[in-house]
N, CA, C and O of each residue as an XYZ file, in Angstrom:
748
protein
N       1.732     27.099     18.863
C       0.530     26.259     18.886
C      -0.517     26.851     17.952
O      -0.529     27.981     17.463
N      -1.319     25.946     17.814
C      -2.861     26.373     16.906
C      -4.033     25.565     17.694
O      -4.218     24.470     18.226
N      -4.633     26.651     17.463
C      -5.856     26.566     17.672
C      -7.474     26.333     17.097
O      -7.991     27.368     16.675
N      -8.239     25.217     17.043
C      -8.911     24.714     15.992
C     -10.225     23.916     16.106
O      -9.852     22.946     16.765
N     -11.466     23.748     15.875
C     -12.490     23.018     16.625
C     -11.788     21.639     16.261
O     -10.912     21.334     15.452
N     -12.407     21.057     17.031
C     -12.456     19.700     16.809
C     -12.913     19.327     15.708
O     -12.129     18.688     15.006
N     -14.180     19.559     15.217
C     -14.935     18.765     14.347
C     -15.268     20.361     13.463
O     -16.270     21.076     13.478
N     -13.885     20.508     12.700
C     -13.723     22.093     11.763
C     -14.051     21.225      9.757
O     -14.111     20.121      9.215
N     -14.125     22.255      9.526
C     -13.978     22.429      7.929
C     -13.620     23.410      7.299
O     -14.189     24.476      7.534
N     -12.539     23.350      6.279
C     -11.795     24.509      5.539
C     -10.992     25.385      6.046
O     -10.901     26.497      5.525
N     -10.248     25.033      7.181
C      -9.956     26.135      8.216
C     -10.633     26.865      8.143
O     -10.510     27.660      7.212
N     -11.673     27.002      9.033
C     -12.869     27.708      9.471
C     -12.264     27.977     11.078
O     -11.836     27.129     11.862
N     -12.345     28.907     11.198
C     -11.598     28.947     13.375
C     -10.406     28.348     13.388
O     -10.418     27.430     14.208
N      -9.414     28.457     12.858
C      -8.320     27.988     12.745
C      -7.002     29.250     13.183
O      -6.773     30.325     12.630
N      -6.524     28.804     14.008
C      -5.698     30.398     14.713
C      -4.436     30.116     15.493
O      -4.299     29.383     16.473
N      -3.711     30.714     14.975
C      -2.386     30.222     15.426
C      -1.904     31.246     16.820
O      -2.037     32.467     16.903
N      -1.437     30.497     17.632
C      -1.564     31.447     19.633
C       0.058     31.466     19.640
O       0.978     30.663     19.487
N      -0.124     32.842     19.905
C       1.346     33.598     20.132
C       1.550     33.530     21.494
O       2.639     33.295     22.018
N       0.195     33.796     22.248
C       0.574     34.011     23.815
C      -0.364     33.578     24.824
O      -1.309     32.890     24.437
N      -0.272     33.844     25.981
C      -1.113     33.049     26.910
C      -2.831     34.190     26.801
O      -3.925     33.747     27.149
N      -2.597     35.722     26.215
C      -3.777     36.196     26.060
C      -4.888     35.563     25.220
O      -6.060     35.281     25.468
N      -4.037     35.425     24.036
C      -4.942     34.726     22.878
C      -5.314     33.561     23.310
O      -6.450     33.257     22.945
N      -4.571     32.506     24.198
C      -5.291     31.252     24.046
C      -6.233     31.114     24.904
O      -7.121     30.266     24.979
N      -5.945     32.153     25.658
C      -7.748     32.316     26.665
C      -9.133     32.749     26.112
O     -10.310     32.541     26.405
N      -8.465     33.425     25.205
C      -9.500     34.124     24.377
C      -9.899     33.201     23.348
O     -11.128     33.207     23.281
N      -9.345     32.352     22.459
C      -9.486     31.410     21.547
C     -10.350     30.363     22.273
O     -11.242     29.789     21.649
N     -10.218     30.212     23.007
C     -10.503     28.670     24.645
C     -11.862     29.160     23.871
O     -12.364     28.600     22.897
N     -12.233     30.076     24.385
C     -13.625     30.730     24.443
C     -14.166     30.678     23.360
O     -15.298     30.194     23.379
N     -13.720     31.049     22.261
C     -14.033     31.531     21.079
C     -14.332     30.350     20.166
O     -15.431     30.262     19.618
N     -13.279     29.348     19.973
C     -13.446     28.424     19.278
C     -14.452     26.931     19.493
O     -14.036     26.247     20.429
N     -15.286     26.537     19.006
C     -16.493     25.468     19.167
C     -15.241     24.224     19.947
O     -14.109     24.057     19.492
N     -15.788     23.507     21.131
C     -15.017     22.334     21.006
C     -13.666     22.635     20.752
O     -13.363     22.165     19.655
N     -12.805     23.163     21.242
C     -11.206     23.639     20.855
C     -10.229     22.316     20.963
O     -10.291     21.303     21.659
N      -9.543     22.656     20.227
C      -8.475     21.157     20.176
C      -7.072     22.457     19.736
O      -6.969     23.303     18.848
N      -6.209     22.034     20.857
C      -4.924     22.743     20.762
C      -3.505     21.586     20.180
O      -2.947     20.673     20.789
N      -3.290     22.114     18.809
C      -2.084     21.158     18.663
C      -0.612     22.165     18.158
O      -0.689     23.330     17.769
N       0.355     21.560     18.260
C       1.632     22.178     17.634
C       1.576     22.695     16.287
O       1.059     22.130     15.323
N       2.148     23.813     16.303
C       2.267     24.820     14.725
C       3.235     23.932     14.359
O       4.286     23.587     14.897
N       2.591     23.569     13.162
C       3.899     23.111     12.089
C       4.343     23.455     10.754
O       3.471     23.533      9.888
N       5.537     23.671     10.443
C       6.099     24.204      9.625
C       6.385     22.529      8.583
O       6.145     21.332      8.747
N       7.122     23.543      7.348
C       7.234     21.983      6.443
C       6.662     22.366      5.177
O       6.142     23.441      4.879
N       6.826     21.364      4.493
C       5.547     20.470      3.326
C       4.586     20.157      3.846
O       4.711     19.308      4.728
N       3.335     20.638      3.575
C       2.444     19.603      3.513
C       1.855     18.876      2.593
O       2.040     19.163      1.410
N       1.284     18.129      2.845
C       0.382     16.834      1.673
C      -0.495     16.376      2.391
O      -0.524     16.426      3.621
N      -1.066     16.025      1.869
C      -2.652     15.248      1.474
C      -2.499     13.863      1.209
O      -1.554     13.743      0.430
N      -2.948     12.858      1.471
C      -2.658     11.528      0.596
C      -4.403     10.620      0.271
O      -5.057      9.818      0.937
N      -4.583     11.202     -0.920
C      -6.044     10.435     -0.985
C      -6.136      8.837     -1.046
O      -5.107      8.299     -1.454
N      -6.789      8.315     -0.839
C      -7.157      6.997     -0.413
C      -7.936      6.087     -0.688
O      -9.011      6.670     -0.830
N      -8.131      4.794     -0.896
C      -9.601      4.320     -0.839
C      -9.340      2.729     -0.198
O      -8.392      2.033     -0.560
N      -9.928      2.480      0.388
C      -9.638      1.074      0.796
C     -10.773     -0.011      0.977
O     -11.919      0.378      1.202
N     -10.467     -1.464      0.879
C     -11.895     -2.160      1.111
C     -12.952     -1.389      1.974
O     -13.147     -0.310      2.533
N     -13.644     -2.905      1.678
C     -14.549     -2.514      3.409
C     -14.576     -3.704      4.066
O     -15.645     -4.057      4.563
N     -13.778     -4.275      4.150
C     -13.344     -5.271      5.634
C     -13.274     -4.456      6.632
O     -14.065     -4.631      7.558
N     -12.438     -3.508      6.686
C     -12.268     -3.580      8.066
C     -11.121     -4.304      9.415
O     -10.087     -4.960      9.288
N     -11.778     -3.883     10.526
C     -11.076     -4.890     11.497
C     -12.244     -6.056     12.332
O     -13.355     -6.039     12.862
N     -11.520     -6.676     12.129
C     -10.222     -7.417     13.060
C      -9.494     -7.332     11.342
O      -8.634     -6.527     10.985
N      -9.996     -8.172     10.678
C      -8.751     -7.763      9.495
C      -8.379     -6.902      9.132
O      -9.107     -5.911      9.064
N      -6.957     -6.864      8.690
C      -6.777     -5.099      8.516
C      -7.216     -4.569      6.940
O      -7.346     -5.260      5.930
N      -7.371     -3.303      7.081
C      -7.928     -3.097      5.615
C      -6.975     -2.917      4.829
O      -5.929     -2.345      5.134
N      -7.315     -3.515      3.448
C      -6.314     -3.314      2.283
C      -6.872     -2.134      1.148
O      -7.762     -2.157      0.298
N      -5.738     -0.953      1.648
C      -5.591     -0.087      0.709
C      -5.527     -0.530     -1.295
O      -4.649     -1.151     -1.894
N      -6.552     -0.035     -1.729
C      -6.789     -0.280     -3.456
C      -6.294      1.342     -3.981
O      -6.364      1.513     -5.198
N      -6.022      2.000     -3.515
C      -5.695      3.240     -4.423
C      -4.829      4.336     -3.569
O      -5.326      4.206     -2.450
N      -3.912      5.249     -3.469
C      -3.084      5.596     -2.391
C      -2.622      6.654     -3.559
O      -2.128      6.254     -4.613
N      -2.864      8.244     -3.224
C      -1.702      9.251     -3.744
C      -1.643     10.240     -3.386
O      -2.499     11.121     -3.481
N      -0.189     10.306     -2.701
C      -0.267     11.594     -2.126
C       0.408     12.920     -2.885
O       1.159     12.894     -3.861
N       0.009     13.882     -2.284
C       0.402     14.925     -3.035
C       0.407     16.127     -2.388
O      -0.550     16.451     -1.684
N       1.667     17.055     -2.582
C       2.039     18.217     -1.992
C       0.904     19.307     -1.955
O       0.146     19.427     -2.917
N       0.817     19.924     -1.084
C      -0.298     20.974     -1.353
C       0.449     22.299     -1.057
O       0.774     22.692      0.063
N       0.673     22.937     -2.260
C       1.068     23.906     -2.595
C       0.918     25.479     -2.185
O       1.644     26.333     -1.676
N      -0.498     25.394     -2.710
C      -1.137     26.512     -2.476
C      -2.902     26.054     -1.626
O      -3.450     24.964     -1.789
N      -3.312     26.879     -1.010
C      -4.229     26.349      0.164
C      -5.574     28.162      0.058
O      -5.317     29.364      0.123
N      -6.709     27.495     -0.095
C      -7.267     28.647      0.208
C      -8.791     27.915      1.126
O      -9.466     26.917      0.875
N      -8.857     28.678      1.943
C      -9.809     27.846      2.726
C      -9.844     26.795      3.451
O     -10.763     26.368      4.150
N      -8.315     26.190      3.178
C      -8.558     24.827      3.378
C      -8.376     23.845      2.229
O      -7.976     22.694      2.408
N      -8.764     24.473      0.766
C      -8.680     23.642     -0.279
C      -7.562     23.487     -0.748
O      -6.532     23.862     -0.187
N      -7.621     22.872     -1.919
C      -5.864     22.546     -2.269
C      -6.757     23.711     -3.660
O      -7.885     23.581     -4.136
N      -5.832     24.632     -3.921
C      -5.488     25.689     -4.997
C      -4.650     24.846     -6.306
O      -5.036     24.488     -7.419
N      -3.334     24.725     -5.597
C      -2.167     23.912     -6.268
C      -1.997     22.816     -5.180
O      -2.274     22.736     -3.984
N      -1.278     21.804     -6.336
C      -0.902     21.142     -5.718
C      -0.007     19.949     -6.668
O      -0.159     20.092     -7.881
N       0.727     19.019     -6.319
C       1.461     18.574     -7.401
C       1.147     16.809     -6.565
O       0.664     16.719     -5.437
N       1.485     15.769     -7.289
C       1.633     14.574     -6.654
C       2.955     14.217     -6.489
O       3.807     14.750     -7.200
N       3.230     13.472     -5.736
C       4.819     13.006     -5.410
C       4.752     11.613     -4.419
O       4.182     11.261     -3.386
N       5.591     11.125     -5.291
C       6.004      9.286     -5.151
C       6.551      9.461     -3.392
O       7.683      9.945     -3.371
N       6.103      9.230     -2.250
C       7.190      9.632     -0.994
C       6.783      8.240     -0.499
O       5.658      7.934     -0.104
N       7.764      7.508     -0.568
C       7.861      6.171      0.110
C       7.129      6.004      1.635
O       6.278      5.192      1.999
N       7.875      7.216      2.458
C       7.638      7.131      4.040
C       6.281      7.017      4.062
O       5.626      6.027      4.386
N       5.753      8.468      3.571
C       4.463      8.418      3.425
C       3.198      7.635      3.338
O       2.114      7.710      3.916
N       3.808      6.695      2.227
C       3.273      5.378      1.835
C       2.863      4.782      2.526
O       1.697      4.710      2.915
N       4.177      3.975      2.952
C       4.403      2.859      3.743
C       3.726      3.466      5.084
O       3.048      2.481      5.378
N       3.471      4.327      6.006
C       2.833      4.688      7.291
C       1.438      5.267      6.821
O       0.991      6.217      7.463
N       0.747      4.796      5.803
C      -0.515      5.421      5.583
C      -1.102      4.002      5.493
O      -2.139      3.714      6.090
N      -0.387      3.070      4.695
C      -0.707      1.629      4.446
C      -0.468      1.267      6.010
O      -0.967      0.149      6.140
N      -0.116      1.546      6.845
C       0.228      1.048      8.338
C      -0.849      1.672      8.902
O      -1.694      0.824      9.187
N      -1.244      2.944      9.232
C      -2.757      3.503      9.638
C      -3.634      2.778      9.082
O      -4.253      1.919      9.709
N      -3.833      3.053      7.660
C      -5.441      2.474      7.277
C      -5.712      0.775      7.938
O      -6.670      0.089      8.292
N      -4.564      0.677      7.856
C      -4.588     -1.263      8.145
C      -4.777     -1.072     10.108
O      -5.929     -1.384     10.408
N      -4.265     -0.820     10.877
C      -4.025     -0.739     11.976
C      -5.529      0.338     12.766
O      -5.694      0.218     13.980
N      -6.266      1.079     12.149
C      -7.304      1.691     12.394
C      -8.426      0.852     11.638
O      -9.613      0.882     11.960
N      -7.936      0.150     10.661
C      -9.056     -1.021     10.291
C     -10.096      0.415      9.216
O     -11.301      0.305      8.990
N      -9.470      1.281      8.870
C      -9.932      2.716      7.816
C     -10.869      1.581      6.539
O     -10.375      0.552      6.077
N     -12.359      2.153      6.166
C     -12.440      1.513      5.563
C     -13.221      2.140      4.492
O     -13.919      2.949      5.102
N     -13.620      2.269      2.744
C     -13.940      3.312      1.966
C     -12.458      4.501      1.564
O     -11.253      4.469      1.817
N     -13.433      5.522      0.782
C     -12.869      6.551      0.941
C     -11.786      7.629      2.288
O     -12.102      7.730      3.473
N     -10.752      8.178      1.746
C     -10.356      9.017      2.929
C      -9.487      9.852      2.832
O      -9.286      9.792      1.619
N      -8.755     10.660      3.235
C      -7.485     11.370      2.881
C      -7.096     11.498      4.346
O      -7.971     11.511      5.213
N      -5.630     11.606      4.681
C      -4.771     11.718      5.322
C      -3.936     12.816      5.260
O      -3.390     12.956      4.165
N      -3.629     13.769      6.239
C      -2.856     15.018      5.965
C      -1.569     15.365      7.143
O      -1.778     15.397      8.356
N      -0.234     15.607      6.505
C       0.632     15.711      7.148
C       1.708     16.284      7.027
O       2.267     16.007      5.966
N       2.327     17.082      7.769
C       3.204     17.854      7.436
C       4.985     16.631      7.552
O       5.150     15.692      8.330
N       6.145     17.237      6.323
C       7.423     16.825      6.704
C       8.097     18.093      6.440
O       7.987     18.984      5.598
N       8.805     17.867      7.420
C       9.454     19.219      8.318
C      11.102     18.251      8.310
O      11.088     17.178      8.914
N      12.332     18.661      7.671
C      13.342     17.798      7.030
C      13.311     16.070      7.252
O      13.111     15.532      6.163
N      13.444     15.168      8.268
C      13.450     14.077      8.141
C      12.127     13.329      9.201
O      11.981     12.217      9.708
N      11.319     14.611      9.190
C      10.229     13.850     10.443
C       8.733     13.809      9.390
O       8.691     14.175      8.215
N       7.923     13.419      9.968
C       7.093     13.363      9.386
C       5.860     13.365     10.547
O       5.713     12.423     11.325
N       5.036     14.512     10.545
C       4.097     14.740     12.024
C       2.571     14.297     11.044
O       2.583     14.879      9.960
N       1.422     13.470     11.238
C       0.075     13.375     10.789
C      -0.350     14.268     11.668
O      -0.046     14.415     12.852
N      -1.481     15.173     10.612
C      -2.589     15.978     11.898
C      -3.494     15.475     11.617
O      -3.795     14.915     12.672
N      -4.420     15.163     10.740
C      -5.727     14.917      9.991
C      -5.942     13.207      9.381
O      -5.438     12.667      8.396
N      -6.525     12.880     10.014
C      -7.539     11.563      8.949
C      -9.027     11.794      8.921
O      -9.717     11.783      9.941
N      -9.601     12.054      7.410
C     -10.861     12.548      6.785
C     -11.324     11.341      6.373
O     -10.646     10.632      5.630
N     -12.869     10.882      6.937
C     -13.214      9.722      6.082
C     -14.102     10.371      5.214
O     -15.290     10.207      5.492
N     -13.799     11.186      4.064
C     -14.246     10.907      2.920
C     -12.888     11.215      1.942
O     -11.682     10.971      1.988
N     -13.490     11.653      1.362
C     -12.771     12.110     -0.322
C     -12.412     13.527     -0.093
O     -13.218     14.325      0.386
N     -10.738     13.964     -0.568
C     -10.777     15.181      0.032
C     -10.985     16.648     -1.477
O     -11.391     16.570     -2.637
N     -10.641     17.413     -0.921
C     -11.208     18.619     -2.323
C     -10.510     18.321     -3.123
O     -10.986     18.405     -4.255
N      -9.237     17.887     -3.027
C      -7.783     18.107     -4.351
C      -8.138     16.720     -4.646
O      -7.114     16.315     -5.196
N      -9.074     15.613     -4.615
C      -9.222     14.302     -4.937
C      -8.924     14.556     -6.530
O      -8.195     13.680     -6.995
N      -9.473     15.927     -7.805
C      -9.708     15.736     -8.476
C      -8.338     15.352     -9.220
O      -8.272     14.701    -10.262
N      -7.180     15.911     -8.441
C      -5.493     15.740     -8.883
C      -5.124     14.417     -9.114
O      -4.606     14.045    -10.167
N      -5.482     13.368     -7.740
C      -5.349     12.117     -7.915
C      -5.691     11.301     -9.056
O      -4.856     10.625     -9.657
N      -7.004     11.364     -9.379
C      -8.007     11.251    -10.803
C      -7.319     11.335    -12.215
O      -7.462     10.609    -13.198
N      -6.480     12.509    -12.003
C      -5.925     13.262    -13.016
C      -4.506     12.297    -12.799
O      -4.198     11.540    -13.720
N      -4.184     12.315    -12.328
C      -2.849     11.492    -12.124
C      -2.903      9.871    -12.123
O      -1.930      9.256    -11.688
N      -4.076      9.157    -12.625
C      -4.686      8.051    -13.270
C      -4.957      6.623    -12.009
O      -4.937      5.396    -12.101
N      -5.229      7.729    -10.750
C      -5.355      6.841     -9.455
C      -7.232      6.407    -10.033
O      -7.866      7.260    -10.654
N      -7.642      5.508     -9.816
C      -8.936      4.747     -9.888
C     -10.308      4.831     -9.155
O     -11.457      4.416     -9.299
N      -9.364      5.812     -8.042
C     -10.236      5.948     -6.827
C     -11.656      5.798     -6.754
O     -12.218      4.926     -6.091
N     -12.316      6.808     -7.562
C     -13.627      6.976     -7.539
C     -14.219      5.995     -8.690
O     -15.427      5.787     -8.572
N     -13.739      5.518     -9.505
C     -14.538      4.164    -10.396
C     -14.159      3.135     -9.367
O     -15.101      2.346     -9.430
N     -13.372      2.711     -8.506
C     -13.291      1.294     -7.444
C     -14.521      1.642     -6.424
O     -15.307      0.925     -5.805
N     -14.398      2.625     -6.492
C     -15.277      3.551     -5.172
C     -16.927      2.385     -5.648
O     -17.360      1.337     -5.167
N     -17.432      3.368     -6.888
C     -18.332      2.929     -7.474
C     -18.710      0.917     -7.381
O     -19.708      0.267     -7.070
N     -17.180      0.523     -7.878
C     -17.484     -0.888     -7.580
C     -17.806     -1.506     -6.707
O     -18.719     -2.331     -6.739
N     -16.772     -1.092     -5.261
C     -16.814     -1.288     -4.287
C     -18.362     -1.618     -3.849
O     -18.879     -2.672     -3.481
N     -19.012     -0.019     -4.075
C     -20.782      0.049     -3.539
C     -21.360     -1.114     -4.877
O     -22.571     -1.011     -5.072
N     -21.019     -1.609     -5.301
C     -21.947     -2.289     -6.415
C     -21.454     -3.621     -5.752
O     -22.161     -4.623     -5.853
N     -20.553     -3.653     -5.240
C     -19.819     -5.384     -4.553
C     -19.519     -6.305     -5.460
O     -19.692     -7.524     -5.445
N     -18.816     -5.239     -6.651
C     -18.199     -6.107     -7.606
C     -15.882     -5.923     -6.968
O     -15.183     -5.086     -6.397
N     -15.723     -7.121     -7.512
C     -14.299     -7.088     -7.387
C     -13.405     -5.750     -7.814
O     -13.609     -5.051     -8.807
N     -12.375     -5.571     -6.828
C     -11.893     -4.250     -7.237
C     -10.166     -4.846     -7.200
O      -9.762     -5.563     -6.285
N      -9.332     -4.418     -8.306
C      -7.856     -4.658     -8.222
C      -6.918     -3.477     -7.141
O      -7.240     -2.289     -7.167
N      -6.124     -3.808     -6.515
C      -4.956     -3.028     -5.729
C      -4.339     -2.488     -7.082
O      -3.768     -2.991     -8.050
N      -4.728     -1.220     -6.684
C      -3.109     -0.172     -7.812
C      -3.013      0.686     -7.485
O      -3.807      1.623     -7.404
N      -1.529      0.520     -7.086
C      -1.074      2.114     -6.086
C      -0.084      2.833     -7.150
O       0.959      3.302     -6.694
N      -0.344      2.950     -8.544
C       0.502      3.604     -9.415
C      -0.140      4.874     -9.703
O      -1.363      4.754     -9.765
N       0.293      6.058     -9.900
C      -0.316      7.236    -10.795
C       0.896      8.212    -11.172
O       1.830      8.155    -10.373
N       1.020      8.917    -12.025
C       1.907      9.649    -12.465
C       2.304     10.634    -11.222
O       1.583     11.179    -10.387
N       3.177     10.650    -11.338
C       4.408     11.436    -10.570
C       4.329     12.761    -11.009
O       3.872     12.842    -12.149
N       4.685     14.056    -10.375
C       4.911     15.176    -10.802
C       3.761     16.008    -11.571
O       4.101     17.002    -12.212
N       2.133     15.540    -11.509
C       1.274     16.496    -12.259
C       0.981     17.146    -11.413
O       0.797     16.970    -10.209
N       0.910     18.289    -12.348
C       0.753     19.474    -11.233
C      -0.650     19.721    -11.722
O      -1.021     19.290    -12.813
N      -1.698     20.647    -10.649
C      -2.951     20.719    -10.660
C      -2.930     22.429    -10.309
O      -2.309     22.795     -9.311
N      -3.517     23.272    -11.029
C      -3.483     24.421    -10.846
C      -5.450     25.055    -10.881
O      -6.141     24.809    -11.870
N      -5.997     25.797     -9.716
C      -7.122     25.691     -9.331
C      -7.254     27.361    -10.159
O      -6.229     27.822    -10.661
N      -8.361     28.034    -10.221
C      -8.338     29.283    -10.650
C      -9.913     29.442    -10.726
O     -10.675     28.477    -10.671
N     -10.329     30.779    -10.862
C     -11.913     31.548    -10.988
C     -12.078     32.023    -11.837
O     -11.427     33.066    -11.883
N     -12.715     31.833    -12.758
C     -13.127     32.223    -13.887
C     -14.373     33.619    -14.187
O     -15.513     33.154    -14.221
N     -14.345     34.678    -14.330
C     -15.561     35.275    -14.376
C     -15.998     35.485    -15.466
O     -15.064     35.675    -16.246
N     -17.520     35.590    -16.216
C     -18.035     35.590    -17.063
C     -18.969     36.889    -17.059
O     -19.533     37.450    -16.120
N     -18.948     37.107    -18.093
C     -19.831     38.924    -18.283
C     -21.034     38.718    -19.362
O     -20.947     37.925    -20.300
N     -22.037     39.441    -19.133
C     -23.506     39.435    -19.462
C     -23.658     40.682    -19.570
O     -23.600     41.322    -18.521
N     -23.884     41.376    -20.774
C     -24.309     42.559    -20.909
C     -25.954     42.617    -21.272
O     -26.515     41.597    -21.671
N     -26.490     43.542    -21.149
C     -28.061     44.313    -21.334
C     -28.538     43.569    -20.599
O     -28.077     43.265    -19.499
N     -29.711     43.092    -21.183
C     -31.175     42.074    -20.467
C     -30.523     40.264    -20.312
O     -30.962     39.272    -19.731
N     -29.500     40.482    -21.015
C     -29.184     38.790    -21.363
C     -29.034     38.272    -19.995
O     -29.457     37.125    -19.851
N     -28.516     38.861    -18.914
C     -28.154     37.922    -17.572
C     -29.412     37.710    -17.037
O     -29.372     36.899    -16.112
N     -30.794     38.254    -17.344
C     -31.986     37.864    -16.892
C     -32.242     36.279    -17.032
O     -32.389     35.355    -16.231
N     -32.229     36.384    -18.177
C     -32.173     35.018    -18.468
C     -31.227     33.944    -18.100
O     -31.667     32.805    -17.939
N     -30.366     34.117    -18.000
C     -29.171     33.507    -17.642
C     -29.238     32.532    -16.345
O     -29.037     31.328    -16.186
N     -29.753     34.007    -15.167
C     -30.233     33.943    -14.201
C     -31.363     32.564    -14.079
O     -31.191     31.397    -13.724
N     -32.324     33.170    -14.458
C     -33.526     31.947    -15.014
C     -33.199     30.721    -14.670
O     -33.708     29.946    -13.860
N     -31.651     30.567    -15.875
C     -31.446     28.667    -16.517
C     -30.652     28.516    -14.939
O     -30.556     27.339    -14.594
N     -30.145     29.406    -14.064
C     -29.405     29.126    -12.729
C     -30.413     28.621    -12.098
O     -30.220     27.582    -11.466
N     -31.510     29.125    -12.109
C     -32.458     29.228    -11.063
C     -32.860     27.605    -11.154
O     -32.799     26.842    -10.190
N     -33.145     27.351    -12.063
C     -34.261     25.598    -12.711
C     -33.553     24.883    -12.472
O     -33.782     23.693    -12.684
């Protein structure tokens, strides 16, 4: 099992319970605790965007891509690659429509050989959104339309297989120069 607030960000308190000590101690420890099954697997992400109907009608998904998450720090996607997974698809287009999901969102779920377990639905935009983007999903220009209440087209196409690689860059300032530097941070 794991252990996790309810209402978390970045795996922040996020703790996986070996035994009946820890989960007494976690009970305690963690804000609002929500206990679910450790899962092993793939995971992915599947970013999203959908009208804003709503329910009673169901909502129609305009942009859909999911993608493996590779590497994870915080919570964020590090790496991560996109991948065409039918199942996926087809039961994300069945949530958003059936929860009446409406805007922005991402969906997160582990497949573990032929199952497929959801833990997470985020109504916004998730960190690795920028992969989707990159992989020529529309998301955030429909997004834009959407709020302007101009017409937006369904396209659930984006390239297959780009991989997205995250990294830190550090930059060096020798003598007095980072004073300044500092400064243009500051304004």
């Amino acid at each position: 099992k794991i252990i996790k607030p309810r209402f978390g960000r970045g795996q922040q308190d996020v703790y996986k319970i070996n035994n009946q000590q820890e989960l007494a101690f976690f009970r305690e420890y963690v804000p609002k605790p929500l206990l679910q099954d450790y899962l092993q697997g793939q995971e992915y992400t599947i970013d999203l965007l959908a009208d804003f109907e709503g329910l009673p009608r169901y909502s129609q998904v305009l942009c859909l891509v999911p993608r493996k998450r590779l590497r994870v720090e915080s919570g964020v996607s590090i790496t991560g690659i996109t991948a065409y997974k039918k199942e996926i698809i087809a039961l994300c287009l069945e949530i958003v429509g059936k929860l009446g999901i409406t805007g922005p969102a991402n969906i997160q779920c582990f497949i573990d050989g032929d199952k497929i377990f959801f833990t997470e639905i985020n109504l916004r935009l998730g960190g690795g959104v920028a992969l989707s983007v990159a992989a020529g999903s529309n998301i955030l220009v429909n997004l834009v339309k959407l709020l302007k209440g101009e017409k937006v087209n369904e396209s659930l196409d984006f390239k297959e297989d780009l991989l997205m690689v995250r990294y830190w860059t550090e930059e060096f300032i020798e003598n007095d120069e980072w004073k300044n530097y500092f400064i243009k941070i500051q304004d």
